[in-house]
matplotlib code that plots the C-alpha trace (Angstrom):
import matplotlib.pyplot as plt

x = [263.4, 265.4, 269.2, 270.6, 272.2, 273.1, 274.4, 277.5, 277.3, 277.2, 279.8, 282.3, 281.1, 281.7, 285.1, 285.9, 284.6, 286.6, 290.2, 289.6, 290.1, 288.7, 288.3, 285.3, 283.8, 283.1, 281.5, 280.0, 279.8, 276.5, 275.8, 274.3, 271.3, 268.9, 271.2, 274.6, 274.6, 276.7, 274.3, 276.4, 276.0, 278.0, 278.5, 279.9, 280.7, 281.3, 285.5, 287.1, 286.3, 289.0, 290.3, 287.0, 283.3, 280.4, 278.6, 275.0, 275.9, 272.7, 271.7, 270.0, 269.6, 268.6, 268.1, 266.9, 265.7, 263.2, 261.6, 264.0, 262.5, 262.8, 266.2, 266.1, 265.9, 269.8, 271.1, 269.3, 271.5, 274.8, 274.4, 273.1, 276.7, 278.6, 276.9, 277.4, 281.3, 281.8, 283.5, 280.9, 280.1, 276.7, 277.7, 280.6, 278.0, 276.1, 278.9, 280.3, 277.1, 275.4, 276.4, 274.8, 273.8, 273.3, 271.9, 272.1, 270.3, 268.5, 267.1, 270.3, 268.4, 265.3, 267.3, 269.7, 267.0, 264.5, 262.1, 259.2, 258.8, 256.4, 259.0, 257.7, 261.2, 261.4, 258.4, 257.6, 256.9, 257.9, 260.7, 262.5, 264.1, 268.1, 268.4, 266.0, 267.6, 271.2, 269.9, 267.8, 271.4, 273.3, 271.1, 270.6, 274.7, 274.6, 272.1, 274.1, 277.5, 276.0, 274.4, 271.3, 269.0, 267.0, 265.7, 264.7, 264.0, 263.0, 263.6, 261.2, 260.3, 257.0, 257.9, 256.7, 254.0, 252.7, 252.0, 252.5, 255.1, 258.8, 258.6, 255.9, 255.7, 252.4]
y = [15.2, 13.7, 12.7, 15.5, 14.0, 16.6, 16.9, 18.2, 15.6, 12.8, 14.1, 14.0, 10.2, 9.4, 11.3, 8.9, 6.0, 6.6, 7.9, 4.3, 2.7, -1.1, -3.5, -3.7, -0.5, 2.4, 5.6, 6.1, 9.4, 9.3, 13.2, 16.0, 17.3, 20.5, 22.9, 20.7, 18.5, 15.2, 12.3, 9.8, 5.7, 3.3, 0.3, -3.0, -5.8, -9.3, -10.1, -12.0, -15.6, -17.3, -14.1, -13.1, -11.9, -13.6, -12.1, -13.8, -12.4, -10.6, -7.3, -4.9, -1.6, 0.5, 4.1, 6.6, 10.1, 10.8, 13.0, 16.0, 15.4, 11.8, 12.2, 8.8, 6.9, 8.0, 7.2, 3.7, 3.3, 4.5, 2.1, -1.0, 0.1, -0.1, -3.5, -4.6, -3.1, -5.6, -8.4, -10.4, -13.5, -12.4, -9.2, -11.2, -13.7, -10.5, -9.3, -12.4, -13.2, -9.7, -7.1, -4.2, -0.6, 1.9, 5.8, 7.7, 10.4, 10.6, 14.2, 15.8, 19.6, 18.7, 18.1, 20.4, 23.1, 20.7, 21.3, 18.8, 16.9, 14.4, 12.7, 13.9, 14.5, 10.6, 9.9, 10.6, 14.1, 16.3, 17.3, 14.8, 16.3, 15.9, 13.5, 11.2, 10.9, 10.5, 7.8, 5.8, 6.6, 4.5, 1.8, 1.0, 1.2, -1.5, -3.6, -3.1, -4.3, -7.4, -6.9, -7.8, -5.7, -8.5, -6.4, -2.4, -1.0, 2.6, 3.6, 6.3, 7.2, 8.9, 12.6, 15.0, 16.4, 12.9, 11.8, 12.3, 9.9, 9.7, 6.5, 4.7, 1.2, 1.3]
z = [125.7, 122.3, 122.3, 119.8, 116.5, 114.3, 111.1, 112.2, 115.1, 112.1, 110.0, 113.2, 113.7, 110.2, 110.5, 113.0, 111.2, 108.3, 110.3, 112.5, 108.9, 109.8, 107.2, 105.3, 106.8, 103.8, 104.0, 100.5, 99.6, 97.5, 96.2, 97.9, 99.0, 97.6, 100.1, 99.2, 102.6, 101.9, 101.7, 102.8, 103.2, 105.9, 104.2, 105.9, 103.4, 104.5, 104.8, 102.0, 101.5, 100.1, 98.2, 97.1, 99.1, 97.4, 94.9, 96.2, 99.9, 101.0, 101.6, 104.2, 103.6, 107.0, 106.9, 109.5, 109.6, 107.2, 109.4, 111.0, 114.5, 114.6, 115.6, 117.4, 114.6, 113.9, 117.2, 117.1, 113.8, 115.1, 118.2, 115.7, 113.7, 116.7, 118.0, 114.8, 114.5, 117.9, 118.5, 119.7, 118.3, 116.8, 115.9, 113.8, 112.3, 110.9, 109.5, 107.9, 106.4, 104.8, 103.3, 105.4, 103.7, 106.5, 106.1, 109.2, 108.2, 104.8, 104.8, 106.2, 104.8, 107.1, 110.3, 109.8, 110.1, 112.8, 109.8, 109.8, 106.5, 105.9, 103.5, 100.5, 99.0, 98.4, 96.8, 92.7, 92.2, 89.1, 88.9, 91.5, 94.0, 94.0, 97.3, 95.9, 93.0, 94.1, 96.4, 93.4, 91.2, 94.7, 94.9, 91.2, 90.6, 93.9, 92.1, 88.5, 90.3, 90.8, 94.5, 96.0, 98.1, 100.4, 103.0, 103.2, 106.7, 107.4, 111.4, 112.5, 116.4, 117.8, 118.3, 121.2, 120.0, 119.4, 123.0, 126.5, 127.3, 127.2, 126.3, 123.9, 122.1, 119.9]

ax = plt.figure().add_subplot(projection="3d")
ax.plot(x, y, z, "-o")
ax.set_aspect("equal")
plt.show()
């Protein structure tokens, strides 16, 4: 009972993303992964002020997926990129004021293949696996370009086999 979100599914979004060419909207292409997947990074940066976007603008970096069956997590993320791609006031405040760093899917491998994975790509193992380091290799070039990173958040959701209900807040 999960809303699909494939990889194939995010590539066409991000296709679209990047062919509805709006201001401040990037899709950084980061590297790939062990089986040469894009990893891939939406990035929103504040509009110009006065020529020029400050340099001391926050940051929040949001990703989603780390688990292949939490495939939740990624449509939580699209919708939070569309709210925040609105035209509503507060969506517009957001923007104006943060630079916003959003992964849709961080194991792209995993959830191509529905393979569990407790997420053990990402943490320090010997030798480090390609994703994690292509992602380390993005965020330290942010921080290097003069970038902050202010807030991390990682989206998961419960998964079927983990209770009973459609619907859970624990």
């Amino acid at each position: 009972m999960r809303q699909p979100f494939t990889y194939s599914y995010l590539q066409a979004f991000l296709d679209k993303l990047r062919n509805a060419d709006k201001a401040g909207v990037t899709v950084d292409e980061i590297g790939l992964s062990r089986e040469k997947r894009h990893l891939q990074a939406i990035r929103l940066d504040p509009p110009a002020v006065a020529g020029d976007a400050p340099d001391d603008c926050p940051t929040i970096l949001i990703y989603a997926r780390e688990h292949a069956p939490e495939s939740d997590s990624s449509v939580g993320l699209t919708v939070m990129l569309c709210w925040l791609l609105s035209a509503t006031p507060e969506a517009l405040q957001a923007r104006q004021a943060l630079h916003w760093l959003l992964i849709p899917m961080l194991d792209p491998d995993d959830a191509a293949h529905e393979r569990f994975d407790v997420g053990d790509n990402f943490i320090a193992c010997n030798p480090p696996a390609p994703d994690a380091l292509a992602y380390a290799a993005y965020l330290v070039k942010w921080i290097d370009a003069g970038h902050r990173l202010d807030m991390v958040i990682n989206l998961h959701n419960i998964e079927c086999n983990e209770n009973p209900w459609h619907l859970f807040a624990p």
